[in-house]
C-alpha positions in Angstrom: -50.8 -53.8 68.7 -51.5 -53.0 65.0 -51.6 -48.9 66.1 -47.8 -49.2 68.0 -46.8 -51.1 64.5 -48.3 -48.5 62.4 -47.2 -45.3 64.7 -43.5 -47.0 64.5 -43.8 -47.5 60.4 -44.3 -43.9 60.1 -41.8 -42.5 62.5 -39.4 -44.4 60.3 -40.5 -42.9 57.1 -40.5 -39.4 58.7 -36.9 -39.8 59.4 -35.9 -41.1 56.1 -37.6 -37.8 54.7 -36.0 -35.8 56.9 -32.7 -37.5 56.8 -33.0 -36.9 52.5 -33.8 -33.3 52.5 -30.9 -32.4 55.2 -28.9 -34.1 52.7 -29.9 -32.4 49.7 -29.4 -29.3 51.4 -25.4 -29.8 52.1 -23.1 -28.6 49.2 -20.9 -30.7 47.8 -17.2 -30.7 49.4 -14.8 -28.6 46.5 -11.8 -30.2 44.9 -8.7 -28.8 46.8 -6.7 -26.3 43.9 -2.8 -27.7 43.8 -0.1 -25.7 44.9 3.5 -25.4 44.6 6.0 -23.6 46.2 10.0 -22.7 46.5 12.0 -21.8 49.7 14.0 -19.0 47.2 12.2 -16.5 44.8 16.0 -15.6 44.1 19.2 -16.7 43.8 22.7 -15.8 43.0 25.7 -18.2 42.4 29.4 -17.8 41.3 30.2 -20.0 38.7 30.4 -23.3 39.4 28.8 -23.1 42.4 25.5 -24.9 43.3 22.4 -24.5 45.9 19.8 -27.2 46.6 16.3 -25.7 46.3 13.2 -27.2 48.4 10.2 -27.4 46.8 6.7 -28.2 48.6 3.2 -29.6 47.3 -0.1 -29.3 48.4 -3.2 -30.9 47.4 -1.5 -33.1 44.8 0.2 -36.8 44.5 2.4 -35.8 41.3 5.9 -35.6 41.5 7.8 -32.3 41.4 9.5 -31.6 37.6 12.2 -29.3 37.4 13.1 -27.1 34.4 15.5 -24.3 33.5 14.8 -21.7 31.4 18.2 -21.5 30.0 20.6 -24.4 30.2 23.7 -22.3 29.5 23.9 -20.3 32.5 22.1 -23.1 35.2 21.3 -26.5 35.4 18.8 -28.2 38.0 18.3 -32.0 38.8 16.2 -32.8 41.8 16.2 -29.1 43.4 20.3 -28.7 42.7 21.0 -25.5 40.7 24.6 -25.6 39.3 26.2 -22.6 37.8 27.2 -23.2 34.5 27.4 -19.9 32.5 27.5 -16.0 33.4 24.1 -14.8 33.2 20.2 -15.1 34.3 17.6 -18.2 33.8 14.2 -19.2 36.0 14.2 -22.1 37.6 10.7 -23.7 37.9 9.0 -26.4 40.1 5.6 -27.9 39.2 3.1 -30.5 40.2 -0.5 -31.3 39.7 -0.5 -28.1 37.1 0.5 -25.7 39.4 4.5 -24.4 39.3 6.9 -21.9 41.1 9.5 -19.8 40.2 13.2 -18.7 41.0 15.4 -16.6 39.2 18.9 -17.1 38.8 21.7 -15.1 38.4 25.5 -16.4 37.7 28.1 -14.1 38.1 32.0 -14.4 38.1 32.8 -14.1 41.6 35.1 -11.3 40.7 34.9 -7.6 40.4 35.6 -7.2 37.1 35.1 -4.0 35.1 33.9 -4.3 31.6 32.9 -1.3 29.3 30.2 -1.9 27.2 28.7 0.5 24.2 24.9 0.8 23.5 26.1 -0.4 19.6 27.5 -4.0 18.6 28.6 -2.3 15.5 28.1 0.9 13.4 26.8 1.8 9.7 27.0 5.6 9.0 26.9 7.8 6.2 28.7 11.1 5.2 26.7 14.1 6.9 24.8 12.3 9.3 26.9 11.9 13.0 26.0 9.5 15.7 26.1 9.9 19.3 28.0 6.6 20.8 27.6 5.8 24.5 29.5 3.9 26.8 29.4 2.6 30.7 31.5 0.7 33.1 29.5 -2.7 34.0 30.9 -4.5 37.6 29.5 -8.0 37.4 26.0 -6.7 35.0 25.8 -4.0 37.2 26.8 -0.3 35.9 28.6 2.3 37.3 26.4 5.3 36.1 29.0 7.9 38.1 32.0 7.3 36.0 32.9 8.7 32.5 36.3 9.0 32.6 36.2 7.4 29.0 39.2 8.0 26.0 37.6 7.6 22.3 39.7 6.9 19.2 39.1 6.1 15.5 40.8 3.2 14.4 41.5 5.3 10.6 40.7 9.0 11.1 40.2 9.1 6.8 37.3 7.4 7.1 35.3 8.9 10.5 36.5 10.5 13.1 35.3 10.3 17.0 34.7 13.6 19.4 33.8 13.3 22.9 30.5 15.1 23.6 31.8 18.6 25.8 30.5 18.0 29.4 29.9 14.3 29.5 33.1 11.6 27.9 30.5 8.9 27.9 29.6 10.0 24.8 30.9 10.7 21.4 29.9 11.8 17.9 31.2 9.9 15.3 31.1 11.6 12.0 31.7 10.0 8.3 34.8 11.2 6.1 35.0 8.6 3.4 34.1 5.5 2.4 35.7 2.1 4.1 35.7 0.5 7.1 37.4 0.8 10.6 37.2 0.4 14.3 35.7 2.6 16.9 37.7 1.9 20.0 37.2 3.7 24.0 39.0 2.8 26.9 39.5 3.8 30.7 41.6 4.0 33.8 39.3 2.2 36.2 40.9 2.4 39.6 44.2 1.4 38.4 43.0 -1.4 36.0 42.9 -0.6 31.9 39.9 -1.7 30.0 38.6 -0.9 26.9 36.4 -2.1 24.2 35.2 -2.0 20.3 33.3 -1.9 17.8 33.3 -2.3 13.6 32.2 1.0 11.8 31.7 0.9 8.2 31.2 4.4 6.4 28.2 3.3 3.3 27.7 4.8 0.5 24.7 6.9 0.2 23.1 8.6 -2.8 19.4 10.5 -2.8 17.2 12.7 -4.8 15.7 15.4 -4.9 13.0 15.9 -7.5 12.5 19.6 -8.1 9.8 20.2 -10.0 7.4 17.7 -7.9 5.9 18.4 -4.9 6.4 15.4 -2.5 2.9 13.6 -1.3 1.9 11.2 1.5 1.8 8.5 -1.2 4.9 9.5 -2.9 5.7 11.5 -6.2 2.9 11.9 -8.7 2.2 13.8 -12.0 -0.8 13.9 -14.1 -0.7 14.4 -17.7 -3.6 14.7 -20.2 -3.4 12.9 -23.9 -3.4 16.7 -25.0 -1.0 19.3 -25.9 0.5 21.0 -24.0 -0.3 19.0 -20.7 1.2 15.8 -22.8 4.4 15.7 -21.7 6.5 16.6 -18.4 10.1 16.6 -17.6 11.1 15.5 -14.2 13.9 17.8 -12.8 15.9 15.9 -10.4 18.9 16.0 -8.4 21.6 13.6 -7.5 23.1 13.7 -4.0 26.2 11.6 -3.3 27.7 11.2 0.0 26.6 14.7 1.0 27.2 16.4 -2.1 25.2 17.2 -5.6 26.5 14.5 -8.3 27.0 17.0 -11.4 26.1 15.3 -14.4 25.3 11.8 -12.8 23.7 9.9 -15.0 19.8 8.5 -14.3 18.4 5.5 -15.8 14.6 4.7 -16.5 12.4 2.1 -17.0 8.8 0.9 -15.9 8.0 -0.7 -13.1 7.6 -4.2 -12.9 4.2 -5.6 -13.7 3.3 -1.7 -14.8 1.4 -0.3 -17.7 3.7 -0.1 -20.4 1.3 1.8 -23.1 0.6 4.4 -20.8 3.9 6.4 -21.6 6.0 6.6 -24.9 8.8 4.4 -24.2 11.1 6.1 -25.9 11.1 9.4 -24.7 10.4 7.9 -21.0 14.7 6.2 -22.0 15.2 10.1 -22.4 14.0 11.3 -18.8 10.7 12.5 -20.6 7.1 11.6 -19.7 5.1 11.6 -23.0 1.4 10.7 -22.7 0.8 7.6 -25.1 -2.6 6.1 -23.9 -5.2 6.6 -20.5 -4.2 5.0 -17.7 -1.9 4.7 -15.4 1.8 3.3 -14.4 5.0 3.9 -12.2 8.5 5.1 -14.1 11.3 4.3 -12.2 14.5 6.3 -12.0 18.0 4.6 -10.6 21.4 5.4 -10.5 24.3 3.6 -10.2 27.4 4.5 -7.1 30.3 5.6 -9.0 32.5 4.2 -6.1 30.5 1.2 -5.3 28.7 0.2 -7.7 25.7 -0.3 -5.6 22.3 0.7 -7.1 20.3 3.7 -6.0 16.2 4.5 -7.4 13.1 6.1 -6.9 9.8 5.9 -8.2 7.2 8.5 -9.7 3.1 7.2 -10.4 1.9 8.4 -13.3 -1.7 9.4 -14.4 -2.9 10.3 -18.0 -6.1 11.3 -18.9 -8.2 12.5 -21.2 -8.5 16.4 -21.8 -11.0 18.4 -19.7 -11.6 21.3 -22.0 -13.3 24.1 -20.0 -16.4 25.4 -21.3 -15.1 29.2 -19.9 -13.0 29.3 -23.2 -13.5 29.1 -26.9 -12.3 25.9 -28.4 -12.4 25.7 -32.6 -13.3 22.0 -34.5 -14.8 21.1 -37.4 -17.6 17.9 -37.2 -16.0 17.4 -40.7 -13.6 18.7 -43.3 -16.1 21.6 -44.5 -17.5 23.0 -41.9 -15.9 24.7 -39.0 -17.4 25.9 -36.1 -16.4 28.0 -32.4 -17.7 27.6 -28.8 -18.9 31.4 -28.0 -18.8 32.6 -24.3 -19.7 35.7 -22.6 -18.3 38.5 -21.2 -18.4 36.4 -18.1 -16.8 33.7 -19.7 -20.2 31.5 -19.2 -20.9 29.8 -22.3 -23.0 31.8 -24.5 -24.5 30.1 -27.7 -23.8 27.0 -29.3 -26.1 25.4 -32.3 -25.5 23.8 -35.4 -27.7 24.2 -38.3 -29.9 26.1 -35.9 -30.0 23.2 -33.5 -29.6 23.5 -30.0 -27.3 20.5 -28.7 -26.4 19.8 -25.2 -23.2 19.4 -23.4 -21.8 17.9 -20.3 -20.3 20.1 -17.1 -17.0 18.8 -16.2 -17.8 16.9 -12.8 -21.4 16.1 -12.8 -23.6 14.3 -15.7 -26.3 17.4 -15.6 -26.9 18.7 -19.1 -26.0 22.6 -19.8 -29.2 23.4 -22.4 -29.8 26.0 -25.4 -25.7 25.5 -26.1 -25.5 26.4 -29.7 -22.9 26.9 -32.5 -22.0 29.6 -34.6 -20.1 29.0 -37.7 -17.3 31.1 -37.9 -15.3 31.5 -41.4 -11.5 30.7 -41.4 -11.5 29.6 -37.6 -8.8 27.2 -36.4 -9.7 23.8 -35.9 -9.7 21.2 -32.9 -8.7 17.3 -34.1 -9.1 16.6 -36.7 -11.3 16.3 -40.1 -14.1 13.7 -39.5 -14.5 14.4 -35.8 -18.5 14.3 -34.9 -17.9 15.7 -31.6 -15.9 17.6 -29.2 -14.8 15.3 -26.8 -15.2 17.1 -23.0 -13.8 15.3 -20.1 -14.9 11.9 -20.7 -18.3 13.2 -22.6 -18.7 13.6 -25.9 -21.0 16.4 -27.1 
């Protein structure tokens, strides 16, 4: 009795255990992913007209919402596009974060030509043409075949229009003078007229052309030294005006804002002259003013003084003071030579590195010219002072 109770206890157990682990070994079921879809990836209405879309959901209990992606061509309320506007919008279903998609397109129901340009309007300068192109557009759809175009200027004093040779749906409108007009092109389309325009305005336009300065990636730049004779520089600069040079137009200069204003003598920088006042660095800026317009034209050039690099292949007179004068000697070679003072060797600095140059010595010459002036107690080199 008590081994059928025990043999019966344990069969139960067994089956429990084996029961748990078939269990654990089973994956847990996956959340089914929501889905949306439309009956139409595409649709195309005349205005006014409407179509009811059908929308189905899967694996989801939310409602449908309905949008439109532009309200002005197509509305949509329970599935029912309406036509409201010429044009294109999407028109989306979604549920349970999943959505679909149907473009629209809302057309006039007519066959009506239209000629459209590649410009809403034009801004052009004298000696620069631009090419205009037109096409004939049926319902947003072009008609790449035709060019049977006619281009006119609206005022021929201020630009005139030429059909490109070989192809009429293009045309090179060129600047004459200042003012404003319209561009206009039409066509005999299977019997119906159309045409179209635009505004063209002819601008002013004035440049420069600095002679003397050769152009860099950063712009115009000149160097000057707190020396004579590489103190001072002249910009030489030309004034071009709707195509042609400006004789005699005036320039105007001044700093520019937020710049260095010890950096060049301001008065002779009023004159068009850069004079080295101080070290440093700035930015002159140079304008001129339309003589038909009015409107303002500049330009900018960065300037950099520094102080004189004398170079050591050259004799250079000074005095260290009012009596005694003295001359750095060089060589055949143009290598310095000698320099001492008193018998003295001294040392100097080359012009890019901090490396000493030793046994430099001076010779006292009688009657030679001087460098600065009385007082100095050294020859300034670069940025070293011997």
């Amino acid at each position: 009795m008590k081994k059928s109770q025990v043999t019966k206890r344990f069969a139960a157990v067994l089956a429990c255990f084996t029961l748990l682990f078939a269990s654990c070994g089973k994956k847990a079921p996956e959340t089914p992913v929501a889905a949306v879809s439309l009956d139409k990836s595409s649709l195309t209405l005349v205005l006014g007209g409407a179509f009811k879309l059908t929308a189905e959901k899967e694996n989801t209990d939310d409602d449908i919402v309905w949008a439109c992606s532009n309200d002005k061509v197509a509305t949509v309320g329970n599935g029912t596009v309406t036509a409201v506007g010429v044009g294109s919008a999407v028109v989306s279903a979604s549920a349970g974060g999943a959505s679909a998609q149907c473009a629209v397109s809302v057309t006039t129901g007519e066959q009506v030509p239209l000629i459209k340009l590649d410009y809403d309007f034009l801004e052009i300068i004298i000696g620069n043409p631009i090419t205009v192109s037109a096409a004939v557009f049926i319902d947003g759809f072009p008609d790449n075949n035709f060019d049977g175009f006619n281009w006119s200027s609206g005022n021929a004093e201020f630009f005139t229009v030429t059909p490109i040779s070989g192809d009429k749906s293009k045309a090179s409108v060129a600047a004459v003078d200042l003012g404003m007009s319209y561009l206009s092109v039409a066509a005999d389309y299977f019997g119906r007229e159309i045409s179209a325009e635009i505004d063209v305005t002819v601008k002013e336009d004035i440049s420069f052309n600095i002679k003397n300065i050769a152009p860099t990636a950063l712009g115009y730049h000149v160097t000057l030294s707190t020396a004579a004779p590489d103190n001072e520089f002249t910009p030489d600069i030309e004034v071009w005006e709707n195509g042609e040079i400006a004789a005699g137009a005036a320039l105007d200069w001044s700093l520019k804002a937020g710049e260095s204003d010890t950096v060049l003598d301001s008065t002779a920088l009023a004159a068009g002259v850069f004079t080295a006042a101080a070290v440093g660095s700035t930015i002159a800026v140079f304008s001129c003013e339309s003589r038909l317009s009015g409107e303002i034209f500049s330009g900018e050039i960065s300037v950099t003084v520094s102080k004189p690099v004398i170079p050591l292949s050259q004799a250079f007179d000074f005095e260290l003071n009012a009596n005694r004068p003295a001359t750095i000697l060089t060589g055949a070679a143009g290598a310095v030579q000698s320099v001492e003072l008193d018998g003295t060797a001294i040392v100097a600095y080359t012009a890019n590195t901090n490396e000493s140059v030793p046994a430099l010595k001076f010779a006292f010459t009688a009657g030679a010219g001087t460098f600065g002036l009385g007082g100095v107690t050294g020859l300034e080199y670069g940025e070293h002072d011997l």
